[in-house]
C-alpha positions in Angstrom: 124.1 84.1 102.0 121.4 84.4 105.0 119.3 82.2 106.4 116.0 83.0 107.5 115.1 82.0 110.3 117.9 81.8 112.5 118.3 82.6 116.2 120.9 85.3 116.8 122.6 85.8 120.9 120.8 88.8 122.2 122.4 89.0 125.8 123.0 86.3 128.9 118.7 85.7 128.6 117.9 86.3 125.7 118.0 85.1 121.9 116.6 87.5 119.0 114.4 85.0 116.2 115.4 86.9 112.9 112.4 85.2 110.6 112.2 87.7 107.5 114.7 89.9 105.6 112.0 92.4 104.7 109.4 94.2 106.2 105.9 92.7 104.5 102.6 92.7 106.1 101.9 88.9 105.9 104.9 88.4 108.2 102.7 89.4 111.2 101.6 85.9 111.3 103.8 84.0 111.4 105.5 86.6 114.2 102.4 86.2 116.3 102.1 82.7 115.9 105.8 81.9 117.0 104.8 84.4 120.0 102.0 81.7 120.9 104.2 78.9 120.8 106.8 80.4 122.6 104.3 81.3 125.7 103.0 77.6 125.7 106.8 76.0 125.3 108.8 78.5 127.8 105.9 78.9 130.5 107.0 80.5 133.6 110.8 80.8 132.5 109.7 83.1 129.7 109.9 86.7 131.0 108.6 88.6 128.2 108.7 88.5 123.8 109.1 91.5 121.4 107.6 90.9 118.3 108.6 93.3 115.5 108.7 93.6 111.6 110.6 90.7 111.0 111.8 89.5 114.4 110.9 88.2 117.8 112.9 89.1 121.0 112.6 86.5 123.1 113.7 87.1 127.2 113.8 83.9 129.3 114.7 83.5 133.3 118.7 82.4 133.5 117.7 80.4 137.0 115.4 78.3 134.6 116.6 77.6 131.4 120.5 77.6 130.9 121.0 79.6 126.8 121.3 76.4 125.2 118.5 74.8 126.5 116.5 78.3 125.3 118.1 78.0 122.0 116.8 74.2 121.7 113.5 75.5 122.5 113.2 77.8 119.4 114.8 75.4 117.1 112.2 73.2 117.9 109.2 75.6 117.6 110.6 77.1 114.3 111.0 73.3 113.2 107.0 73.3 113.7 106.4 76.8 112.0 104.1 76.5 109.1 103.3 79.3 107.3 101.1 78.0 105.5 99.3 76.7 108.3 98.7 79.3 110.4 95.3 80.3 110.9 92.6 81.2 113.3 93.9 82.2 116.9 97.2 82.2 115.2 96.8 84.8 112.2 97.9 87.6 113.9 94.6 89.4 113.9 93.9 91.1 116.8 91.0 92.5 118.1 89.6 95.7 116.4 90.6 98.9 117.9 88.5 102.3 117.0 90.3 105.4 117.3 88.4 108.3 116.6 90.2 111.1 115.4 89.7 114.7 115.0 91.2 115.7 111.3 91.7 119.5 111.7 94.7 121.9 110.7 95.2 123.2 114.2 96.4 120.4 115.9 97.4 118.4 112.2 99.0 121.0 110.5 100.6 118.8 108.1 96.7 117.8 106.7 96.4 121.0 104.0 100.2 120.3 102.9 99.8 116.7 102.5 96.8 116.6 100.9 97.8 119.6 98.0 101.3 117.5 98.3 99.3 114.6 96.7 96.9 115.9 95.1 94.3 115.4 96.8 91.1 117.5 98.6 91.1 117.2 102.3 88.0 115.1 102.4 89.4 112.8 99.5 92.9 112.2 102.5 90.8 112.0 105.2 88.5 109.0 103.3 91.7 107.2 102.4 93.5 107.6 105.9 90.1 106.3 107.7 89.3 104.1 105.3 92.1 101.4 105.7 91.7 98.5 108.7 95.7 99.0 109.9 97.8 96.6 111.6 100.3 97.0 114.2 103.8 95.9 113.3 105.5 97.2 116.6 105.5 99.3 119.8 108.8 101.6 120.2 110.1 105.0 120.1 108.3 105.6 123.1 106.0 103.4 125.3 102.8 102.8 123.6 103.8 104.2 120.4 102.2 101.8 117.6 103.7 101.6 114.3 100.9 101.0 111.9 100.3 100.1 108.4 99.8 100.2 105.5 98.4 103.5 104.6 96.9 104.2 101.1 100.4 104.8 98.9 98.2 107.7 97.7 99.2 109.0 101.2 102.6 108.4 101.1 104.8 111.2 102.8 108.2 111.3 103.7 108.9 112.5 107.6 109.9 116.1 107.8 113.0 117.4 107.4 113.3 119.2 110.3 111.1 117.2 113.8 109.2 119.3 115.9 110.2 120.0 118.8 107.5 119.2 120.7 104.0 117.0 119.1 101.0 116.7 121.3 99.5 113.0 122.8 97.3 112.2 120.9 98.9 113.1 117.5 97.9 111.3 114.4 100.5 111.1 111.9 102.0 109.6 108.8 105.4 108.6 107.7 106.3 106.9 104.3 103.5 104.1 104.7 103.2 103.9 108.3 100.6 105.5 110.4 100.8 106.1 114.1 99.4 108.3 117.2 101.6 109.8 119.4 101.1 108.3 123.3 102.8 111.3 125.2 104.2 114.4 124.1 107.7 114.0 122.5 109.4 115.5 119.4 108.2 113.8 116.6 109.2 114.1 112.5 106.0 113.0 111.1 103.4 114.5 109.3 100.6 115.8 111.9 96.9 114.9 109.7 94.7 115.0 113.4 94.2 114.1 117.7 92.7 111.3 119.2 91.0 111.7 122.6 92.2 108.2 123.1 94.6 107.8 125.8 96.8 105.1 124.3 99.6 104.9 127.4 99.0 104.7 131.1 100.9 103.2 133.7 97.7 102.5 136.0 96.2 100.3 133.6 96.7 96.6 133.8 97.7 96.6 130.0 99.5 100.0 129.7 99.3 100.4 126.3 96.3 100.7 124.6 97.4 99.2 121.4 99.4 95.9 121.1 100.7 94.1 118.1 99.1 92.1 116.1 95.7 94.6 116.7 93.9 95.8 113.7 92.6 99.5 114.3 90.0 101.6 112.6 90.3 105.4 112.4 87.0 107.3 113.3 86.2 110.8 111.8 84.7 113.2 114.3 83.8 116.6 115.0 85.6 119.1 117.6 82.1 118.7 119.3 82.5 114.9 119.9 86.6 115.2 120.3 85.8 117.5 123.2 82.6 115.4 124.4 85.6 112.3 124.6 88.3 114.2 126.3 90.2 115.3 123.5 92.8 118.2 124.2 92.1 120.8 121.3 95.5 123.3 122.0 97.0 124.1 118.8 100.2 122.7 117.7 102.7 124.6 117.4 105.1 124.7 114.5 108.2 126.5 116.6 
């Protein structure tokens, strides 16, 4: 049978904190507030922490901490994790990030489909998909690339059977109950609803990626006026 947590040997500096079996939403805070306590117990031997669904990656300097002094470490901090006591700083609500989006067929084709798909109007889709405060569970695929949910299980959409080739930055998308917004252009298998102008990965910025975990983001409705007006690219995608 598994145990949960337990620490599991991710390399010579590093140890992966498995603390749920399932992906749930209320695991983000107990994630982000093992991410805390890691940052105040490892101090300048922790080189960086990659909080997911259900884990937490944490990389420490070799020249500072030998593995099993690590390990010690996040016995000891999981030995303090309460659950039921994290609140406040530690919740895992981060600040409120507004994305507004432009929800138009030529750069989300998939937003007629999906919404006759679930029968639904496009305004009715468009209300639901702005209307939920999302989380974000992770960054990956590519840099900057926030995995986000829960959408409205109205909205529920399986990716596509055959990726596109290519999806525009920008791209706001569904897949099964996630929601996300493509950073950089990439091929990409879910369903295209919208752009943002928002430019949500840059290497010159002192935090590169516009969204981190743990942040709760709004979707905004605009018009091609106001997408423009914010730097939006309006190029069609294309389906090829």
């Amino acid at each position: 049978m598994n145990v949960y947590p337990r620490i599991e040997n991710a390399g010579v500096s590093a140890w992966l904190v498995r603390l749920f079996d399932r992906i749930d939403e209320n695991n983000l805070a107990s994630v982000m507030a093992l991410c805390r306590k890691c940052e105040e117990a490892f101090g300048s031997a922790l080189v960086d922490l990659v909080p997911s669904y259900t884990t937490l990656l944490v990389q420490y300097d070799p020249r500072l901490l030998r593995p099993e002094q690590a390990r010690l470490k996040l016995q000891e901090l999981l030995a303090q994790l309460s659950p039921a006591g994290v609140s406040g700083a530690e919740s895992g609500a981060g600040p409120l990030r507004e994305l507004p989006v432009w929800y138009e067929p030529t750069v989300g084709p998939d937003l007629l489909p999906l919404a006759e798909k679930n029968a639904l109007s496009v305004e009715e889709l468009i209300e639901l998909h702005a209307g939920t405060v999302y989380q974000v569970f992770a960054l990956g695929f590519a840099p900057g690339f926030a995995f986000m949910g829960s959408v409205d299980p109205r909205l529920e959409a399986p990716r596509l059977a055959t990726p596109r080739p290519k999806v525009y930055a920008g791209s706001v998308a569904i897949a099964g109950l996630q929601t996300a917004a493509y950073p950089s252009p990439s091929p990409g298998g879910w369903n295209l609803l919208g752009r943002t102008p928002v430019v949500l990965f840059d290497h010159f910025r002192e935090q590169m990626s516009y969204l981190q975990v743990g942040d709760r983001v709004q979707m905004v409705p605009v018009n091609k006026q106001e997408f423009l007006r914010l730097g939006g690219d309006p190029t069609p995608q294309e389906d090829s």
